[in-house]
C-alpha positions, 0 to 999 in steps of 0.5 A, spaced: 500 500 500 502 507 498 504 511 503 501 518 500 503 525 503 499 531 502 502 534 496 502 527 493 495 526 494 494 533 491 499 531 486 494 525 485 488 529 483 491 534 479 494 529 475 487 526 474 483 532 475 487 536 468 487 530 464 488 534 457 495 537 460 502 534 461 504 536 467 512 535 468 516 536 475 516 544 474 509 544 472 506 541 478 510 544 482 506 551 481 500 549 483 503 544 490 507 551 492 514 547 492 520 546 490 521 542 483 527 538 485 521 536 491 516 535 486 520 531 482 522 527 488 516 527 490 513 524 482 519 519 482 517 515 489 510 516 486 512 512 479 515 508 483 510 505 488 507 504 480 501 509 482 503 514 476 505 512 468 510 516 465 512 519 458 519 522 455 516 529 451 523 531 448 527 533 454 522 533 460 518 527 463 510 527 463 506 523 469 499 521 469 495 516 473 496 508 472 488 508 470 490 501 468 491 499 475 485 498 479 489 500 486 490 506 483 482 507 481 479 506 488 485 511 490 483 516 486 475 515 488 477 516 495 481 522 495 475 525 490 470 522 496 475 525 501 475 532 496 467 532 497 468 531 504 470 539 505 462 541 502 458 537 507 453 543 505 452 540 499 453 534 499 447 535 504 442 538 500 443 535 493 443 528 496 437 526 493 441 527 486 445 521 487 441 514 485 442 511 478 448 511 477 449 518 476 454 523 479 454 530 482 459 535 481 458 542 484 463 547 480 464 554 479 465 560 484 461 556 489 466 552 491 472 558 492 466 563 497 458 561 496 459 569 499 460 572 493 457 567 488 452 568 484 449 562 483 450 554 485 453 550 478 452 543 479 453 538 474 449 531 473 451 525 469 445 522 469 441 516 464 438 518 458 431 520 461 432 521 467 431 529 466 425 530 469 426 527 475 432 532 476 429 538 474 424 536 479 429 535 485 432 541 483 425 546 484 425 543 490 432 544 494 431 551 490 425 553 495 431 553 500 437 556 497 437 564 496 441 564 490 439 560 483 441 553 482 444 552 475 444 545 472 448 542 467 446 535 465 449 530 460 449 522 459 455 518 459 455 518 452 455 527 452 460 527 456 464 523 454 464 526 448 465 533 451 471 531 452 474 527 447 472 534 443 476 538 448 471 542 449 473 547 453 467 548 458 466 541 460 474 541 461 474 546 465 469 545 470 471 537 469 479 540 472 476 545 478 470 542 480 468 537 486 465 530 486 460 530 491 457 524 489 458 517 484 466 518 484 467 512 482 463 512 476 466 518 474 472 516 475 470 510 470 468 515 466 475 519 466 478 513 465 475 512 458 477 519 455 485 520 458 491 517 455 499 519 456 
């Protein structure tokens, strides 16, 4: 079993999180706030325990997360799961969202300071006609939360698409937002478009 330190579990969710961008030691370092030479250290003892893959892009090296190997899968639901475990809040009021497979996701400035939003964006991956049940779970927590809920709905097959086109809305929501429910489908789902 991986022992994971702080940064290494952040560098874990980066790398999953910004799957279209090839992150090296001195990238990552920027977005952890340490050294690159403590990066790559850091992203060397991770391809050893054999939790990231690598690849040569001219002189740099490139790390992703091993999606082939189903430790690092569940690793990966965990620490989504453990992410959402800092947005109780929500977690509490789109509870009814998540059944049938869906997954819910909570993105845009809501997540930085629910003061100064403007609105709550969530995200649903949810099963082809499964609509109406959602917009109605929605009208319903809208009649206890002052600002306006924003939803996002896509099946499996659209998001997927979504991001094997690289559209841009779709990957910036997938790079900043919180899984709040269905993390290991959504982790399935991810693992299905990425490759180093």
């Amino acid at each position: 079993m991986a022992s994971l330190t702080k940064n290494g579990r952040k560098a874990l969710i980066i790398l999953f999180k910004d799957f279209c961008s090839y992150h090296n030691a001195n990238s990552l370092s920027k977005y952890l706030g340490i050294s690159r030479v403590g990066t790559m250290k850091m992203l060397k003892k991770l391809h050893k325990e054999e939790l990231l893959i690598d690849k040569k892009i001219g002189k740099s090296t490139v790390y992703k997360p091993n999606l082939s190997d189903d430790y690092v899968i569940d690793l990966i639901s965990f620490l989504l799961s453990d992410e959402a475990n800092s947005f109780k809040r929500w977690k509490d009021e789109f509870k009814g969202l998540f059944k049938n497979e869906r997954v819910v996701m909570l993105y845009g400035s809501t997540i930085k300071n629910y003061a100064k939003a403007r609105d709550i964006d969530v995200m649903i991956i949810r099963k082809k006609g499964d609509s109406g049940e959602i917009y109605k779970l929605i009208a319903e927590r809208q009649k206890f939360i002052p600002k306006k809920i924003h939803v996002v709905d896509l099946t499996p097959e659209e998001f997927g698409k979504n991001l094997k086109q690289k559209q841009k809305a779709i990957l910036d929501i997938v790079k900043n937002a919180v899984i709040l429910y269905g993390q290991n489908r959504y982790v399935d789902l991810i693992k299905n478009v990425t490759s180093i």
